[in-house]
mmCIF file of the C-alpha atoms, coordinates in Angstrom:
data_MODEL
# 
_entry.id   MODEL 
# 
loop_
_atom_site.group_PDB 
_atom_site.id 
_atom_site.type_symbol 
_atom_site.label_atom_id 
_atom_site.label_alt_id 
_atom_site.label_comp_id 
_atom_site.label_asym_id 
_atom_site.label_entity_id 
_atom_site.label_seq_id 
_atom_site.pdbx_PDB_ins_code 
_atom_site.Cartn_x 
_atom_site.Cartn_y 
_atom_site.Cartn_z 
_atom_site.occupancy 
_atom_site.B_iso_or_equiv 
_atom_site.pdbx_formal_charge 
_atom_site.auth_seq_id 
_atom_site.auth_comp_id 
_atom_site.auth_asym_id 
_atom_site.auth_atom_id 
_atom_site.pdbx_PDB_model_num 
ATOM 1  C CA . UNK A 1 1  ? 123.595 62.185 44.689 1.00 0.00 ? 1  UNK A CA 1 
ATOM 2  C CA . UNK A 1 2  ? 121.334 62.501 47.533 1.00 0.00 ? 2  UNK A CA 1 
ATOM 3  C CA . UNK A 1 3  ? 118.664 65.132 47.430 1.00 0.00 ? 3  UNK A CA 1 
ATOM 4  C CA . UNK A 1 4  ? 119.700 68.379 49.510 1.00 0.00 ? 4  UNK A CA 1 
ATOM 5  C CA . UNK A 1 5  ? 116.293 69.009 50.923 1.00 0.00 ? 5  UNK A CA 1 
ATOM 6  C CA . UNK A 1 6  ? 116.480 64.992 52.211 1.00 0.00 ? 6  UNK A CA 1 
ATOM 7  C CA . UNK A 1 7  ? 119.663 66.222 54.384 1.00 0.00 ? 7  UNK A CA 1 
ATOM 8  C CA . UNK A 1 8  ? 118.373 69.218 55.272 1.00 0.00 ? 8  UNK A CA 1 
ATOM 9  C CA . UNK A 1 9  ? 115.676 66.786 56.965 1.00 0.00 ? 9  UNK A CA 1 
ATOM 10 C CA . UNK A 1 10 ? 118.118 64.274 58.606 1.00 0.00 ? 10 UNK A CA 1 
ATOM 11 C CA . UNK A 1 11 ? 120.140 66.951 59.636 1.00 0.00 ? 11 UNK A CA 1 
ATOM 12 C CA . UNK A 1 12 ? 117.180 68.428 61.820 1.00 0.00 ? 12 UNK A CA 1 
ATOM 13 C CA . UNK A 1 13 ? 116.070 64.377 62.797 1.00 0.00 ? 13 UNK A CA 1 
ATOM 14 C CA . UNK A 1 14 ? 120.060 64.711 64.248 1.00 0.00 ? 14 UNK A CA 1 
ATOM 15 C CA . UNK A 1 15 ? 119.966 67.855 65.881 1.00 0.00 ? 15 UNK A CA 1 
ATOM 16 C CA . UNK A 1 16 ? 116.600 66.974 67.546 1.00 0.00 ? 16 UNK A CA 1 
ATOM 17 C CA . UNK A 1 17 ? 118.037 63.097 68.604 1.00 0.00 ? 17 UNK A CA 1 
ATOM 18 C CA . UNK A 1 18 ? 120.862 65.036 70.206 1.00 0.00 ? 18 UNK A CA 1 
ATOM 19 C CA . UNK A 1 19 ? 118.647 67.776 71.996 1.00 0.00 ? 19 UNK A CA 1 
ATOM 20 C CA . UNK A 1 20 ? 116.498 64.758 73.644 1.00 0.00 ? 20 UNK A CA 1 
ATOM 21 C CA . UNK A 1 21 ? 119.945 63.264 74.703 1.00 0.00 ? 21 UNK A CA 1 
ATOM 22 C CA . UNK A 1 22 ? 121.023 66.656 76.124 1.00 0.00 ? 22 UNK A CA 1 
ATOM 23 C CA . UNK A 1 23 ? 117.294 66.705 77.779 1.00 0.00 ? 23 UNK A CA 1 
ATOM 24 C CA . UNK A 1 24 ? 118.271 63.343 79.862 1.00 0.00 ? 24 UNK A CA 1 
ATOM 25 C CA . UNK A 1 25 ? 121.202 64.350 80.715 1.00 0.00 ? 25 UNK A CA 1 
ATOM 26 C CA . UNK A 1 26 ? 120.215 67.477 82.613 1.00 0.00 ? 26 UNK A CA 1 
ATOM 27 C CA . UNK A 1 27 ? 117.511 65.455 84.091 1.00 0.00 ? 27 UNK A CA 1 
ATOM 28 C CA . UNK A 1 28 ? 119.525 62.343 85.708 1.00 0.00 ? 28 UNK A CA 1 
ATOM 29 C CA . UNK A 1 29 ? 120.376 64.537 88.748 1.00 0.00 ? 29 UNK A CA 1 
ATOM 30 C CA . UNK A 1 30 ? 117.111 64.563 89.369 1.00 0.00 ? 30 UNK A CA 1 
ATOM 31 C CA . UNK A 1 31 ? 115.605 61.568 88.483 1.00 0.00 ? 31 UNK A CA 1 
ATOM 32 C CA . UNK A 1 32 ? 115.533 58.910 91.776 1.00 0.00 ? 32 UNK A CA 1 
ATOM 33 C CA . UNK A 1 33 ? 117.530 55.940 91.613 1.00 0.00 ? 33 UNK A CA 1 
ATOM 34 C CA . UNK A 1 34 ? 114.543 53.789 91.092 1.00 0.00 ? 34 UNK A CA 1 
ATOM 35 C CA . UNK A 1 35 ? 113.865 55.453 87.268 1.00 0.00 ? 35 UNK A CA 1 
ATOM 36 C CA . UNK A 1 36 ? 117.414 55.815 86.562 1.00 0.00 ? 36 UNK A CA 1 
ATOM 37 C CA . UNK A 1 37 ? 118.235 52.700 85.028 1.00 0.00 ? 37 UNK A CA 1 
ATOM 38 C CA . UNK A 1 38 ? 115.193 53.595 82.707 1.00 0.00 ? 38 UNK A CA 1 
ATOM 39 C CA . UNK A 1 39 ? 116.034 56.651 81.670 1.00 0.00 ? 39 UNK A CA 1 
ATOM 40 C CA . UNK A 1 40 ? 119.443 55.605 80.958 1.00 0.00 ? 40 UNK A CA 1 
ATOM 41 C CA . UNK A 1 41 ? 118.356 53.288 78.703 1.00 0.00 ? 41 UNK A CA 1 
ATOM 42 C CA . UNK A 1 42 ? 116.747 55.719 77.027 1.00 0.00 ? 42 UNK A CA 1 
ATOM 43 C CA . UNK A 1 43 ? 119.987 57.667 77.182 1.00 0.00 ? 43 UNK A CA 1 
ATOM 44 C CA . UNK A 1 44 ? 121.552 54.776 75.325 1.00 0.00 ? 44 UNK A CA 1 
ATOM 45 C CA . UNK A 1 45 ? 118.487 54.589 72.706 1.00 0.00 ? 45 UNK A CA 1 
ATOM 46 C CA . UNK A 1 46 ? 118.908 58.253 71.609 1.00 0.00 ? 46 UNK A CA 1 
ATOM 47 C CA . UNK A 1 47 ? 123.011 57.542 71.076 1.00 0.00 ? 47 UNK A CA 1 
ATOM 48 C CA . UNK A 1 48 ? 122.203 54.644 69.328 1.00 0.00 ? 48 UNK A CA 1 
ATOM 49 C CA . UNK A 1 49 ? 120.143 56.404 67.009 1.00 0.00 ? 49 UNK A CA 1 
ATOM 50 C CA . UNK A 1 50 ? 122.486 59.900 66.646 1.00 0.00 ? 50 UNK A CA 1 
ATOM 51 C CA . UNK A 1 51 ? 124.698 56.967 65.993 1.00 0.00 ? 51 UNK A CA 1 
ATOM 52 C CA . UNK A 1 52 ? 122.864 55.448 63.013 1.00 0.00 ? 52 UNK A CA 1 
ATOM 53 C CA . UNK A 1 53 ? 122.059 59.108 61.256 1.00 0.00 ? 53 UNK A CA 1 
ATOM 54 C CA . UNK A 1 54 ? 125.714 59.454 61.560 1.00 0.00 ? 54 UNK A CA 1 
ATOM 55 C CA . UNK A 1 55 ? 126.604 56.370 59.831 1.00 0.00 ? 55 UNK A CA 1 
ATOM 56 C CA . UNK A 1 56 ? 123.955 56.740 57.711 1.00 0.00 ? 56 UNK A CA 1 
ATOM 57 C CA . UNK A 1 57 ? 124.879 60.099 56.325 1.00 0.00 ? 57 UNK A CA 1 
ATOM 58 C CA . UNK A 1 58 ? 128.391 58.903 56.056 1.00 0.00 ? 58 UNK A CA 1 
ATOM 59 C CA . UNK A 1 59 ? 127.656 56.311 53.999 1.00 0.00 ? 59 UNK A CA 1 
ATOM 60 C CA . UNK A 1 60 ? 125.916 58.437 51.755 1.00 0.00 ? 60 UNK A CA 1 
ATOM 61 C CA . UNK A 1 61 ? 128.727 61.154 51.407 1.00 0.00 ? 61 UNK A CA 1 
ATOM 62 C CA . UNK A 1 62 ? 131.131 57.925 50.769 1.00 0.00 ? 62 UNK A CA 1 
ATOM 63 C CA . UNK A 1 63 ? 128.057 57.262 47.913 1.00 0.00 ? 63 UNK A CA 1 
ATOM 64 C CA . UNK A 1 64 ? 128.535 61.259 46.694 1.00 0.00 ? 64 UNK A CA 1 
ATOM 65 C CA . UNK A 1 65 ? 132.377 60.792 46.818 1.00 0.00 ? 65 UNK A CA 1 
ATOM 66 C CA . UNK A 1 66 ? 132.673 57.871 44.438 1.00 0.00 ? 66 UNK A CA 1 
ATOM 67 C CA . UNK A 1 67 ? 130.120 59.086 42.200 1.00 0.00 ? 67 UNK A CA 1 
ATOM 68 C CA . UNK A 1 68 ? 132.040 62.123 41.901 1.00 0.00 ? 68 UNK A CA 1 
ATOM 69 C CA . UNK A 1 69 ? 135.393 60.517 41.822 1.00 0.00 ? 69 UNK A CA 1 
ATOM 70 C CA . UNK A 1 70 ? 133.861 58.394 38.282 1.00 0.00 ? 70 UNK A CA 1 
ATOM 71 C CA . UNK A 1 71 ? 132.324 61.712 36.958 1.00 0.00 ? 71 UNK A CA 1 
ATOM 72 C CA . UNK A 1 72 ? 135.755 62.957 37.288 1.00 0.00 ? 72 UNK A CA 1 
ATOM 73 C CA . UNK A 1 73 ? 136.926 59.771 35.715 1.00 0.00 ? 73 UNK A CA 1 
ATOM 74 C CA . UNK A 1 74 ? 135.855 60.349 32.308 1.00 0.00 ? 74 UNK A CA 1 
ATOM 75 C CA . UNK A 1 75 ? 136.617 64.203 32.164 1.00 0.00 ? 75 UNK A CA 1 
ATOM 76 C CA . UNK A 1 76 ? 139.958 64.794 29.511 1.00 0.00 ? 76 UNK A CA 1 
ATOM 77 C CA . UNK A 1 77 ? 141.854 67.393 31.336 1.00 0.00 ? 77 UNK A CA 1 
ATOM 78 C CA . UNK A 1 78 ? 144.979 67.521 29.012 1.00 0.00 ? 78 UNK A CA 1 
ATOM 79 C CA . UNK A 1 79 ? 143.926 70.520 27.645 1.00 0.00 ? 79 UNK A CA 1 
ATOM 80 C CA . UNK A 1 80 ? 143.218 72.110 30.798 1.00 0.00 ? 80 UNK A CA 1 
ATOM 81 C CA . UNK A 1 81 ? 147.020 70.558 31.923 1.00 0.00 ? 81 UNK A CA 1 
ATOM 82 C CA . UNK A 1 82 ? 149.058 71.367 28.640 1.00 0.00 ? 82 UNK A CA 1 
ATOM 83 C CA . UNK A 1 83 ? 147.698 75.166 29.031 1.00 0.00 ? 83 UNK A CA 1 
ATOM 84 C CA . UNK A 1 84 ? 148.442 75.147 32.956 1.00 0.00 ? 84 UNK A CA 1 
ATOM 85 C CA . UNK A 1 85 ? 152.178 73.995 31.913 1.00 0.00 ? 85 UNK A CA 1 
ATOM 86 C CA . UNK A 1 86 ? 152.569 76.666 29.239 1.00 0.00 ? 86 UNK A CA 1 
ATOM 87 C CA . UNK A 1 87 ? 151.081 78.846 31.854 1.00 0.00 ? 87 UNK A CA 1 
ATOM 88 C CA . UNK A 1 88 ? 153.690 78.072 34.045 1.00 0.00 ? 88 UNK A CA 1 
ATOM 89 C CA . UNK A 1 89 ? 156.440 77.912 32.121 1.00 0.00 ? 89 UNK A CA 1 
ATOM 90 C CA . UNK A 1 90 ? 156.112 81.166 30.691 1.00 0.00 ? 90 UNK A CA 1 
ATOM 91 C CA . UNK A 1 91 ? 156.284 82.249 34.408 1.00 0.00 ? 91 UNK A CA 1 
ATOM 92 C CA . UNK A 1 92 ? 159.415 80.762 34.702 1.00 0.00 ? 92 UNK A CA 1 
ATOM 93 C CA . UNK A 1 93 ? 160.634 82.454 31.953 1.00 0.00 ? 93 UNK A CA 1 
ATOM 94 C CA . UNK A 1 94 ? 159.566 85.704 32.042 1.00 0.00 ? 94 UNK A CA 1 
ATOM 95 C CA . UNK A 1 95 ? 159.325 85.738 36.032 1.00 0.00 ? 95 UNK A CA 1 
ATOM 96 C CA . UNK A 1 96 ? 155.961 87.463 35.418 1.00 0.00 ? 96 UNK A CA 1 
ATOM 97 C CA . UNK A 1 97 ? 152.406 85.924 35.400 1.00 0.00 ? 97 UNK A CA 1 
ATOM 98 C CA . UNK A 1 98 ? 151.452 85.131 31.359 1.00 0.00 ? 98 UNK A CA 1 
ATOM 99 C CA . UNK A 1 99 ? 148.355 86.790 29.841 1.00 0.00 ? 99 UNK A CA 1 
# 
């Protein structure tokens, strides 16, 4: 699994990608026509990137997810189940929580 401190880090390259996008967005009232179509290109460059952290860090949880998933694979759980069914039956039976 991918190192916390690693999306600690992305997370801020995110947060910063979106702050320059909110940046040109207050701005484009102001900006004259002439730079506009500049500065919405840069617009688009900054979504473009949020957009690749984003899939990026998906991917990477999808990574997580499936290495958990064959972790949890190989784990025997009967015992855990056989004592959560005498557990449980014992409720049903006695109406009261077991020991």
């Amino acid at each position: 699994m991918e190192d916390r401190g690693i999306e600690q880090d992305n997370a801020g390259g995110l947060e910063e990608k979106v702050g320059e996008l909110e940046r040109l967005t207050d701005s484009l009232d102001d900006v004259p026509d002439e730079e506009l179509v500049g500065t919405l290109n840069e617009a688009v460059e900054r979504l473009a990137e949020i957009n690749a952290g984003i899939e990026a860090r998906l991917d990477a949880a999808g990574d997580d997810s499936r290495e958990i998933g064959a972790l949890l694979g190989q784990v025997d759980f009967g015992p855990f189940d056989e004592a959560m069914e005498d557990h449980e039956r014992r409720e049903r039976t006695t109406g009261e929580p077991g020991p």
